[in-house]
VOGU-3710 file (C-alpha; in Angstrom, 3 decimals, decimal comma):
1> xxxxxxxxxx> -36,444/-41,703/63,414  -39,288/-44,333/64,034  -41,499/-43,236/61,546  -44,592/-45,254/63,472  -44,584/-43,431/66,491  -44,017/-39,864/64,664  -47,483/-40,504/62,747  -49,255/-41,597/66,037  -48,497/-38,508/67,942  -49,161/-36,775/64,699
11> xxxxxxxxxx> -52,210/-38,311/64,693  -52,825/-37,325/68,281  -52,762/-33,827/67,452  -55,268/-33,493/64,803  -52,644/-34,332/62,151  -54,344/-37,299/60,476  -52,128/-36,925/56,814  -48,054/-36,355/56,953  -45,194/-37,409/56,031  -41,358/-36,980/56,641
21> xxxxxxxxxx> -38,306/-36,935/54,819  -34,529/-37,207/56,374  -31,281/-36,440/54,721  -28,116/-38,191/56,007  -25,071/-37,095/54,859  -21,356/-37,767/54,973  -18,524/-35,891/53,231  -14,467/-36,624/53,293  -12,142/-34,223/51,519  -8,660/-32,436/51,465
31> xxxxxxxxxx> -6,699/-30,642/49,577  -3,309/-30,194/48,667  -1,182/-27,379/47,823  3,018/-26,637/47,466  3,262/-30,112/48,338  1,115/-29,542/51,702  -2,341/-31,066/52,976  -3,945/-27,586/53,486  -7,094/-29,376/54,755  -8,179/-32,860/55,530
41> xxxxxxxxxx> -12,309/-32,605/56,896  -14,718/-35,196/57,621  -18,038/-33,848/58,199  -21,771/-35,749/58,545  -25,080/-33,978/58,594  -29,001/-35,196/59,059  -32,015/-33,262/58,219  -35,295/-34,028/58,976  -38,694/-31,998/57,196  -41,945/-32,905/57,866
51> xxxxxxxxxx> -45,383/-32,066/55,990  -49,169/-32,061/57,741  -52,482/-31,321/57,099  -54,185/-29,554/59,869  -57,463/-28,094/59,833  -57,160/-28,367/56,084  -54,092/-26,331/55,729  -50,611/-27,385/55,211  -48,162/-26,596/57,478  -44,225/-27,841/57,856
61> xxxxxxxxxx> -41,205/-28,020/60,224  -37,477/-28,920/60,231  -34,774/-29,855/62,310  -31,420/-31,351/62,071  -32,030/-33,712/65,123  -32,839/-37,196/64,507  -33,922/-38,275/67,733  -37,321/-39,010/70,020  -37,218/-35,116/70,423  -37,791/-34,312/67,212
71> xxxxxxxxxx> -40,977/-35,531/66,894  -43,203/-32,995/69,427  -40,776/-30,203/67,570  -41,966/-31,140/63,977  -45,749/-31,682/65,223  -45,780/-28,184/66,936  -44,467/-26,572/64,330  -46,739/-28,100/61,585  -49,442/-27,001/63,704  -48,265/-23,710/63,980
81> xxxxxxxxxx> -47,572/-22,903/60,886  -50,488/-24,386/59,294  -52,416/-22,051/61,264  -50,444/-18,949/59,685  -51,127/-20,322/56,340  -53,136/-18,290/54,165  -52,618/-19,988/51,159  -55,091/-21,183/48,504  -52,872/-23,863/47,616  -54,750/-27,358/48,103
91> xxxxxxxxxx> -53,203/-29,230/50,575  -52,173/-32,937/49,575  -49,695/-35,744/50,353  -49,293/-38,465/48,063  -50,442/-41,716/49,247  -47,554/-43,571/46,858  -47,901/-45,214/43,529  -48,307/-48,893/42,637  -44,737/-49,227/41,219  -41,656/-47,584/41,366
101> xxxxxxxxxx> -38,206/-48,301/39,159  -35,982/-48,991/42,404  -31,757/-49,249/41,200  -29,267/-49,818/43,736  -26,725/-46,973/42,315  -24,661/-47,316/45,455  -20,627/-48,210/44,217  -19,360/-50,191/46,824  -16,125/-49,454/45,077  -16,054/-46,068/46,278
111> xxxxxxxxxx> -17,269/-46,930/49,845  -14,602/-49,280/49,317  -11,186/-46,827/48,362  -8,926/-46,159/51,366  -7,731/-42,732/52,426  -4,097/-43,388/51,438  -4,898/-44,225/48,183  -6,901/-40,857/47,537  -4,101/-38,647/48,793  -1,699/-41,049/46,529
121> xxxxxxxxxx> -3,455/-40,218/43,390  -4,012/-36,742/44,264  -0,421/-35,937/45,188  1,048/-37,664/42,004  -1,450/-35,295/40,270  0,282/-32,447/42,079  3,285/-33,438/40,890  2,797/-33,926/37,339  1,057/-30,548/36,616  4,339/-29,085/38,653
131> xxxxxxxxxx> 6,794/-30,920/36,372  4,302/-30,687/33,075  5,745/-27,189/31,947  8,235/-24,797/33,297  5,283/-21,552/33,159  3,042/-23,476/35,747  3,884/-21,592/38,808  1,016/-22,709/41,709  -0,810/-26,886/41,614  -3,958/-26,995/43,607
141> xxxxxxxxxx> -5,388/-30,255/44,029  -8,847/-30,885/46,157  -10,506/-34,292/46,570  -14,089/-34,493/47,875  -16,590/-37,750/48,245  -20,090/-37,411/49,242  -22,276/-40,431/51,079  -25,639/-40,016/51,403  -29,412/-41,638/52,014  -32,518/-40,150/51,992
151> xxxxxxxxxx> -35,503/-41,517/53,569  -39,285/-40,320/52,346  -42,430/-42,232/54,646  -46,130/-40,699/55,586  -48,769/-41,495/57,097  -49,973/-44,070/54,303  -47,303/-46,351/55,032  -44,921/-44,976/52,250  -42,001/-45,919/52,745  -39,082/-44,785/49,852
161> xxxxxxxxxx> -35,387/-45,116/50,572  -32,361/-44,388/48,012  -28,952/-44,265/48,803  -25,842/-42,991/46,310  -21,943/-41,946/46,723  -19,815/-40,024/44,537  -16,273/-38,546/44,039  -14,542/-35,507/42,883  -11,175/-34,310/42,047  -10,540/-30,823/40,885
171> xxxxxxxxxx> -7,006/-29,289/40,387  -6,432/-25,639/39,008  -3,304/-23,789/37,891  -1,527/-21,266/37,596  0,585/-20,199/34,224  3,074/-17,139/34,263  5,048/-16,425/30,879  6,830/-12,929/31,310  4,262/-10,282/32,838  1,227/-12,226/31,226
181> xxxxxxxxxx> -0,370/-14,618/34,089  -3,648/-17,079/33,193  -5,073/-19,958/35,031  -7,334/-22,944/34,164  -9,388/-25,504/36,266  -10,539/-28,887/35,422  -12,726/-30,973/37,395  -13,598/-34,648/36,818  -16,595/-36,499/39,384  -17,996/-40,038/39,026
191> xxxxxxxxxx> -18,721/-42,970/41,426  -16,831/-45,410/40,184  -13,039/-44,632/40,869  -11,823/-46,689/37,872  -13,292/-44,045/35,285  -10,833/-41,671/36,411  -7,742/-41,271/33,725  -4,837/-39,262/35,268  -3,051/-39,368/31,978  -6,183/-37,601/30,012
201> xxxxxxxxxx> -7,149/-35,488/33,078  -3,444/-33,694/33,365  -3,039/-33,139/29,724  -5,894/-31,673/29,116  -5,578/-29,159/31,854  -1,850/-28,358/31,302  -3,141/-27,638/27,547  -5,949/-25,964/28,095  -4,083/-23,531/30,478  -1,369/-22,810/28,221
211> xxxxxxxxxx> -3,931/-22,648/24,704  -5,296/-19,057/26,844  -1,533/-17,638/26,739  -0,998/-14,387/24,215  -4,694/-13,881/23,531  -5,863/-10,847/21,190  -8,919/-9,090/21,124  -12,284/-9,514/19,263  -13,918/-6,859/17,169  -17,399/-5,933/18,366
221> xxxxxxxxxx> -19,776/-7,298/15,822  -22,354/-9,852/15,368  -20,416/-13,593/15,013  -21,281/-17,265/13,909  -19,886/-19,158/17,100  -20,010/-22,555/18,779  -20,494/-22,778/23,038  -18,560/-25,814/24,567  -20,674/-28,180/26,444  -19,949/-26,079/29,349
231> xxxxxxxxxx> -21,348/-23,438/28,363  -24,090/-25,405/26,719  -25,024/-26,879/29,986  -25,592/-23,217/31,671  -27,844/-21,835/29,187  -30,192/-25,150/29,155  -30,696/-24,991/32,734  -31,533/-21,176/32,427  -33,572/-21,973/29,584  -35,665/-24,705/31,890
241> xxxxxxxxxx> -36,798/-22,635/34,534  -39,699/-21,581/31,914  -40,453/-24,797/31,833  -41,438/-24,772/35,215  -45,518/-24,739/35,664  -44,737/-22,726/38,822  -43,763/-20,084/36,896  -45,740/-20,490/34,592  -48,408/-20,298/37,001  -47,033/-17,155/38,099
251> xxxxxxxxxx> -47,334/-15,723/34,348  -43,357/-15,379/34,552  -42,505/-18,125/31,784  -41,800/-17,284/28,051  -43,864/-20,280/27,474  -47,143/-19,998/28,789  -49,801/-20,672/26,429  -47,263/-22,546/24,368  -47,380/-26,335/25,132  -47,341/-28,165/21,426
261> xxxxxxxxxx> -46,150/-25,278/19,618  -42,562/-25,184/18,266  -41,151/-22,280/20,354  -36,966/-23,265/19,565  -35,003/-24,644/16,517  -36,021/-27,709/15,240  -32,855/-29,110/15,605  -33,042/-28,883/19,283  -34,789/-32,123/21,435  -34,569/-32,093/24,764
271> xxxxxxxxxx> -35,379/-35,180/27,685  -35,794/-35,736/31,253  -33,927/-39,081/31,728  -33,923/-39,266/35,669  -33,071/-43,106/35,350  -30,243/-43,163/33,497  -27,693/-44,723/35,617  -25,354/-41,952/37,257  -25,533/-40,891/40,897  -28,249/-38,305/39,707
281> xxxxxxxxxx> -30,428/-41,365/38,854  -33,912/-41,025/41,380  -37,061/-42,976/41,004  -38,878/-40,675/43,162  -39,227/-37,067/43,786  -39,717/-34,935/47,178  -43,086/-35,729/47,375  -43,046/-39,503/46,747  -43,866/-38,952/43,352  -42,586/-41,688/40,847
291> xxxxxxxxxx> -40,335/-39,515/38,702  -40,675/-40,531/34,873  -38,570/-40,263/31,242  -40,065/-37,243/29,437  -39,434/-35,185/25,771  -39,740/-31,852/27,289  -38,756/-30,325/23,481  -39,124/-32,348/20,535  -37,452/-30,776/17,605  -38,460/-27,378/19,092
301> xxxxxxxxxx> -41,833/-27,941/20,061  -42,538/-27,677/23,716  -43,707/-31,357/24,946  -44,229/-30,396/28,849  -43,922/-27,732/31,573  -42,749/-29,844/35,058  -45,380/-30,264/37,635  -45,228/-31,121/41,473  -48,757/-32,197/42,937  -50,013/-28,672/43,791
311> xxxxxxxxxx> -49,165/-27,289/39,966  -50,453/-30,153/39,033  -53,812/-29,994/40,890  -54,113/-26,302/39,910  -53,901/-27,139/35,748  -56,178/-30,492/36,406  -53,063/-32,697/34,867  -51,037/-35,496/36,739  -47,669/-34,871/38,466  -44,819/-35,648/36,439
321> xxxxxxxxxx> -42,799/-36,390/39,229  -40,336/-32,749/39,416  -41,109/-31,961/43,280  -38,374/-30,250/44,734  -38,292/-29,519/48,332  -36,014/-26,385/49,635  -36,209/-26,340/53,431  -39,795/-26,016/54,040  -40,948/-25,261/50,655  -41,582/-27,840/48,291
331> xxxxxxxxxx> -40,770/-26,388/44,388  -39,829/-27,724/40,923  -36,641/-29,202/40,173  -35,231/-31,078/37,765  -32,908/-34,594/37,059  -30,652/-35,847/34,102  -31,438/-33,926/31,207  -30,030/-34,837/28,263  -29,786/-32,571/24,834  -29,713/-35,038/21,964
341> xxxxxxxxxx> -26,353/-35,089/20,250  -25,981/-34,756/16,638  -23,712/-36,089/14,557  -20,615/-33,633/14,109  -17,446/-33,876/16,220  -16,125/-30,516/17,286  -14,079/-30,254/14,671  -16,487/-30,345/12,300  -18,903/-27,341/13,950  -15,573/-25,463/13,727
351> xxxxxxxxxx> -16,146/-26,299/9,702  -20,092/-25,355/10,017  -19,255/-22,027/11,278  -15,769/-21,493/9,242  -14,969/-17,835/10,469  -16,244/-16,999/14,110  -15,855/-17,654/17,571  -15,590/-20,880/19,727  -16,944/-19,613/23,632  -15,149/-22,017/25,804
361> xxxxxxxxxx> -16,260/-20,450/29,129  -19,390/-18,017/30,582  -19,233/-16,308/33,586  -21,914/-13,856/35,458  -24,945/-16,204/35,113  -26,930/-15,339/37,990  -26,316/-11,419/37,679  -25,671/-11,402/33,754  -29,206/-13,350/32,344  -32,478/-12,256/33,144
371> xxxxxxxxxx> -34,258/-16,292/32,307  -37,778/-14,335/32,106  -37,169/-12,422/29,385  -33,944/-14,373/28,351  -31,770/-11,508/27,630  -28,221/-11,662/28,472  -24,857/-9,907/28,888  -21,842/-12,355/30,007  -18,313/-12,431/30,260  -16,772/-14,833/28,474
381> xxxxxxxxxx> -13,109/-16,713/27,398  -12,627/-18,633/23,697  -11,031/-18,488/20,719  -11,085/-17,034/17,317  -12,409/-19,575/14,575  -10,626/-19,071/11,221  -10,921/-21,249/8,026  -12,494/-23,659/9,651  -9,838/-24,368/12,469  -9,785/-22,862/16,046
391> xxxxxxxxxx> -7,313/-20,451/15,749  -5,842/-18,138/18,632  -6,909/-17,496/22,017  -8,844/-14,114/22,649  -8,584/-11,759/25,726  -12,132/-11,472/28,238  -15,052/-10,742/25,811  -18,877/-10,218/26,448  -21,692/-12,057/24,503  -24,924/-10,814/24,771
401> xxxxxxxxxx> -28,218/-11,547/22,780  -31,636/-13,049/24,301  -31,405/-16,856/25,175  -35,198/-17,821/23,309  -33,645/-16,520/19,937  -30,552/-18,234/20,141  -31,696/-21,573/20,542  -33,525/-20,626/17,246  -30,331/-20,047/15,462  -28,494/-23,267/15,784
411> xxxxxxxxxx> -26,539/-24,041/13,191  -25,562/-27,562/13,990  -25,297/-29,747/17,194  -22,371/-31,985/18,513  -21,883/-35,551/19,173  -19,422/-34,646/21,992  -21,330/-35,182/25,035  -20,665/-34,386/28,327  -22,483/-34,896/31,538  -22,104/-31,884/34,240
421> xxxxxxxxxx> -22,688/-31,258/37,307  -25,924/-29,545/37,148  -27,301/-32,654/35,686  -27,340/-32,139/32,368  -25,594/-33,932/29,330  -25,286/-31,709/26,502  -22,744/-31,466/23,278  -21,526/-28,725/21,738  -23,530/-26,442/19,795  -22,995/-24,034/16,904
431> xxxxxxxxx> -24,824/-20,869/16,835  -25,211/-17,926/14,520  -26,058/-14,184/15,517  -23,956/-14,103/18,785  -23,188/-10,397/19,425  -19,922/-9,760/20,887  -17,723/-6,694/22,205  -13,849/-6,824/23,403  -14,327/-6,521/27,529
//
């Protein structure tokens, strides 16, 4: 898109402040399975939002064509919809800060690693898990890589660009020994293809797979546990959405009214570190915004809530750069949080907690945790902890509780950190209080 001649006609129609953002995308994967490519898919996308003011009201349109078309589309349908809107909402678009903290976090490496090479690793994956133990019965492999550049300008003359690549291989299997059957999954994603350890990443899934075999089941009582960073990583980003000033704003956050107060366990800090360098790294958000490092809970005390430029406007505060734009809507998001470790290996929370249970896996989020009032009911897979030691597998369990309480019963934190997919780097952490019942 020439972003010049989108703002004239803009300008044309009545549409003096706008901007636009586009979204290319390109994806390769496959996957393997029984020693067969089951799928091989290349696939490229564009999007293209735009934001006006018009008559004082905001208004918005989308396409996924990238062309001289697109431009009357967009302008028509800001116009039209800012005409429906009813909101109170001020309208604004940022005019762009002074500086921003531009990376290149692009690894030409990946751009760089041919086709055969992919399916080379990936089918020498297959075939280790398939020769790592006579009970592994089905090997699937997937590979995935993701290209993409996104592209915010308005009528200003902002002009932000950032562009980032990343991999991912996941492999699952299946274990059958006699009439019991489990499974396990593992996935590892980076950008630089170098970080990847076949060695580390089989073993640890072959193990892990066969550690669930002959499990027993729990006694329904109240337990001293610890959550793998998995699980960790789930209940943080549940626990977040109250830190959202758009809920709060909506009176639907456990923390309203609580900003410098100590509302979790002082053993708890939290940050926003959106520049760490990993291929969630931005220096701006979806309004232009200049995202920043931020304590959002220092030793329990609530630092910040997240703000886009309407929130923002509406508590008299500055942005603090957590725009997030959904389609047409633009919302609060999140980048690179990061729970400070402590200074225990695993091994040792296994110590803290000496008889209890280690939750290696959650399941049910979405249906299972109401992040309002933080209660929650979800299945769940571990292992008993006895003496000190994890000790043997369990069958399907439930732990339930309210999520605000148990981040004020931590009993120690990790130094085993782990970044995950939903952006967040987190250790382990040891609990007490869990309540749990055999499924």
């Amino acid at each position: 898109m020439i972003f010049k001649k989108f703002f004239a006609l803009a300008k044309e129609n009545g549409i003096n402040e706008c901007e636009v953002s586009t979204s290319k995308t390109t994806s390769f994967s496959f996957s393997l399975f029984k020693g067969e490519l089951t799928s091989y898919n290349i696939d490229s996308s564009v999007a293209v939002s735009a934001r006006g003011i018009f008559n004082g009201k905001m208004g918005c349109g989308a396409t996924e064509k990238d062309d001289s078309s697109a431009n009357l589309f967009l302008i028509n349908a800001i116009k039209e919809t800012a005409s429906l809107n009813e909101s109170d909402d001020p309208a604004i678009i940022f005019e762009g800060a002074k500086t921003y903290k531009r990376r290149n976090m692009y690894s030409k490496k990946l751009a760089a690693w041919s086709v055969d090479d992919k399916l080379k690793l990936c089918r020498e994956i297959e075939d280790r898990l398939n020769k790592a133990d006579p009970r592994i019965s089905d090997v699937q492999v997937e590979y995935q890589d993701t290209d993409g550049e996104r592209i915010l300008a308005n009528s200003y003359g902002l002009n932000l660009k950032d562009k980032s690549n990343y991999f991912f291989i996941s492999a699952s299997i299946v274990i059958k020994d006699g009439d019991e059957i489990k499974s396990n999954y593992k996935i590892f994603f980076d950008s630089d293809p170098d970080k990847f350890n076949m060695d580390t990443f089989v073993n640890e899934l072959v193990k892990e797979g066969i550690e669930k075999l002959h499990g027993e089941s729990i006694k329904a009582s109240k337990y001293k546990a610890v959550f793998s960073r998995e699980c960790v990583a789930s209940l943080v980003g549940a626990l977040l959405s109250n830190v959202s000033s758009e809920q709060v704003q909506k009176h639907s956050s456990k923390f309203e009214g609580k900003l410098n107060e100590k509302v979790l366990s002082e053993k708890l800090t939290i940050y926003e570190k959106p520049y760490l360098r990993n291929f969630f790294y931005s220096y701006f958000d979806d309004e232009g915004f200049p995202t920043q490092d931020k304590v959002i809970f220092d030793k329990g005390v609530l630092k910040t809530f997240f703000y886009n430029l309407v929130t923002a406007k509406k508590d008299g505060v500055e942005s603090t750069g957590n725009a997030s734009r959904s389609g047409n809507k633009v919302g609060i998001s999140f980048s690179n949080i990061v729970v400070k470790p402590g200074r225990s290996p695993l091994e040792q929370l296994f110590k803290n907690i000496k008889n209890g249970v280690y939750v290696t896996d959650i399941t049910g989020l979405h249906a299972g945790l109401d992040s309002t009032s933080g209660d929650f009911s979800l299945q769940a897979e571990g292992f008993h902890v006895k003496d000190g030691k994890k000790d043997t597998p369990l069958t399907l369990f439930t732990v339930s509780g309210n999520l605000f309480e148990l981040f004020n019963n931590i009993i120690a934190i990790g130094n085993d950190s782990k970044l995950m997919l939903s952006s967040i780097t987190t250790p382990s952490i040891a609990f007490k209080n869990l309540k749990i019942s055999a499924d």
